[in-house]
N, C-alpha and C positions, 0 to 999 in steps of 0.2 A: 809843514805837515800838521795835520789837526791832530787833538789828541783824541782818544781810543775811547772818550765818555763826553757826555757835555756839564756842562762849569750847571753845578747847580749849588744856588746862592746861601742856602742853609746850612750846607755841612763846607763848604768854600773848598770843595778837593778832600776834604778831610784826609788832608797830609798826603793823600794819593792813596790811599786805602779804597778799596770799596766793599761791601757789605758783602762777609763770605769769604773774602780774598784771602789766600794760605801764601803764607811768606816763602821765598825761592829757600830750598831745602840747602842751597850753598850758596844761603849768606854769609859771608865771614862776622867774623865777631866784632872787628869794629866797626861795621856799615852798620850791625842791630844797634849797637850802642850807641852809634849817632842817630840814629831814628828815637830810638827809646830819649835819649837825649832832648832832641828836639820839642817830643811829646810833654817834656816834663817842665820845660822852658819855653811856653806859646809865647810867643812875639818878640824874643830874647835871644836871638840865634848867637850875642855873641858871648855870654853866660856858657851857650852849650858848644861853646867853641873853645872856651876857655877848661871845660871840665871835659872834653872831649880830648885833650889834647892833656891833659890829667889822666885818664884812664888809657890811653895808645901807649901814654912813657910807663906805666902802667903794665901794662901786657908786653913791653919791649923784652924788660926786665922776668915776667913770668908767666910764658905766651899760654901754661894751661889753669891761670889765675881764674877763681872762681867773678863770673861777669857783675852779680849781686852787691861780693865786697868789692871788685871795683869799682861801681856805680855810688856805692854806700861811704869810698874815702872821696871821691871826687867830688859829690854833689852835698856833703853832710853841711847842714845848716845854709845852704843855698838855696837847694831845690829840692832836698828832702834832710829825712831826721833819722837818726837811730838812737834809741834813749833805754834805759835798762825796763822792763817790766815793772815794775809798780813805781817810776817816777812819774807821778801824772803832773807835777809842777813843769819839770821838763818838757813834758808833750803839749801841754798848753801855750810853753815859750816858743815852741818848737813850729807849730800849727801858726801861732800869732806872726811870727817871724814868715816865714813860706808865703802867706796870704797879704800880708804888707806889700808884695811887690806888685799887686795890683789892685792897693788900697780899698781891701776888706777888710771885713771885723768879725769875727768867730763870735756870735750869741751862745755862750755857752751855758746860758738857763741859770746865774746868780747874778747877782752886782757886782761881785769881785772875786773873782776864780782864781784868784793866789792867797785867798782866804783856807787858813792849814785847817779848817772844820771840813769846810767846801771837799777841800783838797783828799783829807782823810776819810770820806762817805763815799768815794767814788774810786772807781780803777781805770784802767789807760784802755782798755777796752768799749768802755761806755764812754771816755771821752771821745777817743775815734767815731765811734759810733755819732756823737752828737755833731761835728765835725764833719763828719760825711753829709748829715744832713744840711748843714748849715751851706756848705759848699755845693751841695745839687741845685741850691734856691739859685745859685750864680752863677750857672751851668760849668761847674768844675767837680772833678774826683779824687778825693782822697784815697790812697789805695796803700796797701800795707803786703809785701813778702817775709815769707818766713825765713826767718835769721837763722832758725834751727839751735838757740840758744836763749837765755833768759831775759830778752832783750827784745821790742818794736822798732821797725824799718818802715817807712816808707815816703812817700814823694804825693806831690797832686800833678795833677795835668787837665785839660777841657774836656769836658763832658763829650763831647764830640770824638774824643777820640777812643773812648775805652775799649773799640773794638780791635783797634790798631794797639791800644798797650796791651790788652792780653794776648793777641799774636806775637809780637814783639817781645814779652817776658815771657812766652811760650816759648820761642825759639829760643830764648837764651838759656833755658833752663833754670828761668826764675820760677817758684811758684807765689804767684801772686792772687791776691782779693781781692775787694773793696772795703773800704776801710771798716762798712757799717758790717761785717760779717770778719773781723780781726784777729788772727791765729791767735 
């Protein structure tokens, strides 16, 4: 059987998304997860097979567990960050850490961004910010939901897919941004 679109070389399926597409209103909650998963871990299915099976034992234990902080114990310092509100040393470890696994490097606009001057002129807000930008150059997205507390959340995924993560954190009842616009 052929499939329902034809293979075009740009966006490679983009995860089987197409432009418009409204996710099936009875997804369960770990199929979003795995999707959302997948997105957050491009080419590392078994990272998201490892955190995916983190957040199922997860939901075992507390099936009406908010999908967010599941996402946030499973994936934290893997495939995303959560760091309190004005630790911008942390979000820069945080950032540097994520982007290492597909050996980039965050231009973060000094010579040495663990410099406490650097550190103290700026907030975690403009560092996202710069961060976002630095990752669009390498077609990736930095994207940040709201924790609803004094605290920054978020994960990267390929820039190809952002149409699929905001469906995807839609359904879940994340609210989600992009990093360069950071609750």
């Amino acid at each position: 059987m052929m499939p329902d679109q034809d293979f075009d070389p740009d966006d490679n399926f983009a995860n089987g998304f197409e432009p418009g597409m409204e996710l099936d209103d009875e997804a369960g909650t770990e199929a979003l997860l795995w999707q959302l998963l997948l997105l957050i871990n491009p080419g590392d299915e078994e990272t998201a097979l490892r955190q995916f099976a983190a957040c199922r034992d997860a939901l075992a234990e507390d099936e009406d567990a908010d999908p967010a902080w599941l996402l946030k114990d499973a994936i934290d310092w893997t495939s995303g960050f959560y760091i309190d509100a004005a630790d911008t040393a942390s979000l820069i470890d945080a950032v540097n850490e994520l982007v290492s696994r597909w050996n980039l490097r965050i231009d973060w606009g000094v010579e040495d961004p663990t410099d406490e001057d650097f550190l103290a002129a700026t907030d975690v807000p403009a560092l996202m910010a710069t961060a976002y930008d630095r990752l669009r150059e390498y077609d990736y997205t930095l994207w940040t939901w709201n924790t609803g507390d004094d605290a920054h959340a978020g994960w990267i995924a390929s820039r190809r897919d952002d149409e699929a993560m905001q469906a995807i954190a839609h359904a879940l009842g994340i609210e989600l941004r992009a990093a360069s616009d950071a609750f």
